[in-house]
C-alpha positions in Angstrom: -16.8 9.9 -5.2 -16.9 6.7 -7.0 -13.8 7.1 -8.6 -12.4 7.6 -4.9 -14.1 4.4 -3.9 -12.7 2.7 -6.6 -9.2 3.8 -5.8 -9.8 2.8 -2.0 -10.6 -0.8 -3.2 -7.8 -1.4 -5.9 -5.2 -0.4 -3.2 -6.5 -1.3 -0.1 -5.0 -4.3 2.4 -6.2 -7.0 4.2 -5.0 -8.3 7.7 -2.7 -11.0 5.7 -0.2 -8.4 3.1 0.6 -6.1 6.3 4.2 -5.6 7.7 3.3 -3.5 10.8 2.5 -5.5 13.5 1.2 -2.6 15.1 -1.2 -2.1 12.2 -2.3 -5.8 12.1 -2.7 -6.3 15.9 -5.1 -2.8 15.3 -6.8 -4.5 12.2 -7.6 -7.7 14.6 -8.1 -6.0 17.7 -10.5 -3.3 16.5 -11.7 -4.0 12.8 -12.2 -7.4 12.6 -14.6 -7.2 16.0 -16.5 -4.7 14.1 -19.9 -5.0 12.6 -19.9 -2.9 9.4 -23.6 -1.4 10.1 -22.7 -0.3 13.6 -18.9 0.6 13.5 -19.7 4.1 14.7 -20.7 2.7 18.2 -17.8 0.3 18.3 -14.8 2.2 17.1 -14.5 4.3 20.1 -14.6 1.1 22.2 -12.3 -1.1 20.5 -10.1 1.4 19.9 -9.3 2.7 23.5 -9.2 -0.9 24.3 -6.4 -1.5 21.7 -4.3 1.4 22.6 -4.6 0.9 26.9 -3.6 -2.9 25.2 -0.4 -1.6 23.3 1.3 0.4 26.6 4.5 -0.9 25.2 4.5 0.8 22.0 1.5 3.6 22.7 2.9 6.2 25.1 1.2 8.6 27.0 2.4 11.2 25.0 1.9 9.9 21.6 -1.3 11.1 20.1 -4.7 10.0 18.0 -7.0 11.9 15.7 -10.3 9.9 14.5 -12.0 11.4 11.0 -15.1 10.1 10.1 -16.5 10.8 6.3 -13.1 11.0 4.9 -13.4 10.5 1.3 -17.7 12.2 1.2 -16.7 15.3 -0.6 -13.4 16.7 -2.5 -13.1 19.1 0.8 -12.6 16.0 3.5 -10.1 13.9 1.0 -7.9 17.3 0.7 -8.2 17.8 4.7 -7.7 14.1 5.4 -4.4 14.6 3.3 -2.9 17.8 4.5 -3.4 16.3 8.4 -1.6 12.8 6.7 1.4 14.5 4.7 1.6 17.0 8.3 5.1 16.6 9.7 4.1 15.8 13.0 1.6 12.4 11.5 4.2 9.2 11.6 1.3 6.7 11.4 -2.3 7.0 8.9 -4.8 4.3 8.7 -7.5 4.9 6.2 -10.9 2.6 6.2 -12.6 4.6 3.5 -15.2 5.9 5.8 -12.9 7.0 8.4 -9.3 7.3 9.1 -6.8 7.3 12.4 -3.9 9.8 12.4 -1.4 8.6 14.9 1.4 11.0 16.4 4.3 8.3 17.8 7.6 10.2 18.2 9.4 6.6 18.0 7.8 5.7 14.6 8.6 6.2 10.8 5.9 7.6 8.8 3.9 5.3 7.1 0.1 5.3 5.6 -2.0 2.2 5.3 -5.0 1.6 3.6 -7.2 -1.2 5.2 -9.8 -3.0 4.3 -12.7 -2.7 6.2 
């Protein structure tokens, strides 16, 4: 998995390089206010904060997956991939060690790989 790792950190994005507002309000909102030894516990916070925060562009219909361990083992990378390159995904964040699939009717699909 190293050679995953290393792939992660070559082509990964801070705050500053992204063009999504939506993605840079998530990486302030919800990454930068977590502590990288107890993420786990603050994700699910942060991250129904953000979205009840983003009624303007979040709908009630529009849809988010969390994976956790996304890149541990050759079997997580290919799942994490086929739920990315699925029809109904407009919007993938990967942090390494887990990844949002967003479903938002109203968006292109895009994929970004953050920092974290």
């Amino acid at each position: 998995m190293l050679a995953s790792y290393l792939k992660y950190r070559l082509k990964s994005q801070g705050k500053f390089r992204l063009h999504s507002p939506f993605v840079y309000d998530f990486y302030v909102e919800v990454l930068d206010k977590m502590n990288r030894e107890n993420w786990k516990e603050k994700l699910n916070d942060n991250l129904n904060s953000f979205l009840l925060s983003k009624k303007d562009v979040f709908f009630e219909d529009d849809n988010v997956v969390v994976k956790y361990d996304i890149h541990n083992s050759k079997e997580n990378e290919k799942e994490w991939n086929d739920m990315i390159n699925d029809d109904e995904t407009t919007l993938s964040i990967d942090c390494y060690h887990f990844g949002l699939i967003f479903k938002m009717k109203r968006k292109e699909k895009q994929h970004f790989l953050l920092k974290f």
